[in-house]
FILOKE-65396 format. One line per field, with one value per residue (C-alpha): y, z, x; residue number from 1; residue in one letter. Coordinates in Angstrom, 2 decimals, decimal comma, padded with zeros to 5 digits, always signed. Each point is the difference from the previous one (the first is absolute). Layout:
<atoms>
py = c(Y;...)
pz = c(Z;...)
px = c(X;...)
i = c(NUM;...)
aa = c(a;...)
</atoms>
This chain:
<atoms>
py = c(+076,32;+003,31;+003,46;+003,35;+002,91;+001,86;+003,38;+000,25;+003,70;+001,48;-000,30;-001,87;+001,69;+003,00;+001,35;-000,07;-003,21;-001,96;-002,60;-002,53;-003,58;-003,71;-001,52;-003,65;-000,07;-001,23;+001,53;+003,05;-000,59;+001,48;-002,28;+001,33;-000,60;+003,22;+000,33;+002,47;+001,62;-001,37;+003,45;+001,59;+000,78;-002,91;+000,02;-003,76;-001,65;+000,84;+003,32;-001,24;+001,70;+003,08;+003,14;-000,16;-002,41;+001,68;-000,21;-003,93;-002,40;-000,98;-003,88;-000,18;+000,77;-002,44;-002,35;+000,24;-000,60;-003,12;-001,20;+001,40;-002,06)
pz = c(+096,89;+001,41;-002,01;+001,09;-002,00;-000,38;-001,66;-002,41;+000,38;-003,50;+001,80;+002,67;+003,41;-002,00;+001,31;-004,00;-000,30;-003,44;+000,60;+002,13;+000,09;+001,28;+002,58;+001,25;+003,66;+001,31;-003,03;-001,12;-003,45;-002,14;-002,26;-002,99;+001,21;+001,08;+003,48;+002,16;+003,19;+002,55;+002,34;-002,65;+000,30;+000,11;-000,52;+000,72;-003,01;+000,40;-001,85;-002,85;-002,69;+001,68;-000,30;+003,36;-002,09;-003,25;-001,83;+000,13;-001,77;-003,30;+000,52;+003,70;-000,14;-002,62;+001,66;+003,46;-001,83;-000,76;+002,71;+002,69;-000,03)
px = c(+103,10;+000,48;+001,08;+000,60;+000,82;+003,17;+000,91;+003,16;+001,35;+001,61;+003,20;+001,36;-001,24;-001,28;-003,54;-001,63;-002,29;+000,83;-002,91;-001,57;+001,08;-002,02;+002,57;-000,67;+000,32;+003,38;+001,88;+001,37;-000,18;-003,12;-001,74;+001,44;+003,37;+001,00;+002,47;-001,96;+001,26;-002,53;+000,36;-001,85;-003,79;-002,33;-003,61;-002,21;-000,89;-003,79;+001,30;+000,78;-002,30;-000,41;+000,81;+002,38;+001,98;+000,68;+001,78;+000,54;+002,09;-001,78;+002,14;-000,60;-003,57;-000,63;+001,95;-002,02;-003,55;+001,02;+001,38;-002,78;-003,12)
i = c(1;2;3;4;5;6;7;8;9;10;11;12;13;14;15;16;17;18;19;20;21;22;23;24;25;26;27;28;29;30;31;32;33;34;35;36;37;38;39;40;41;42;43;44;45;46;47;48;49;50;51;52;53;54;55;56;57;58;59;60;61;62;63;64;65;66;67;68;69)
aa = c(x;x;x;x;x;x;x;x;x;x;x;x;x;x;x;x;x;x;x;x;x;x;x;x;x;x;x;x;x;x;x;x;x;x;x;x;x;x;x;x;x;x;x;x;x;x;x;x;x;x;x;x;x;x;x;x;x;x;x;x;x;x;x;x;x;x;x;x;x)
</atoms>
């Protein structure tokens, strides 16, 4: 399955990042449930755990680990 990463602003279409969020391909809902605007910033998921993708969803993170092989 493919992912890509999305960023969650602190308000909707504001410029402040809140955190970074695992998004399966196809969808435009994170894996911990939020609904994320998919015009937002996106980084590939080969940036997850580093520093260009921090902060990140604690849920989403630990959610991706164990569904990536």
């Amino acid at each position: 399955m493919e992912h890509h990463i999305v960023a969650e602003m602190t308000e909707p279409g504001g410029s402040t990042l809140k955190e970074w969020h695992m998004v399966r391909t196809g969808q435009s809902m994170s894996m911990c449930g939020r609904d994320l605007d998919m015009n937002q910033s996106q980084l590939p998921s080969d940036a997850w755990g580093t520093e260009q993708a921090r902060p990140f969803c604690h849920t989403c993170g630990a959610l991706f680990l164990r569904e990536v092989p």
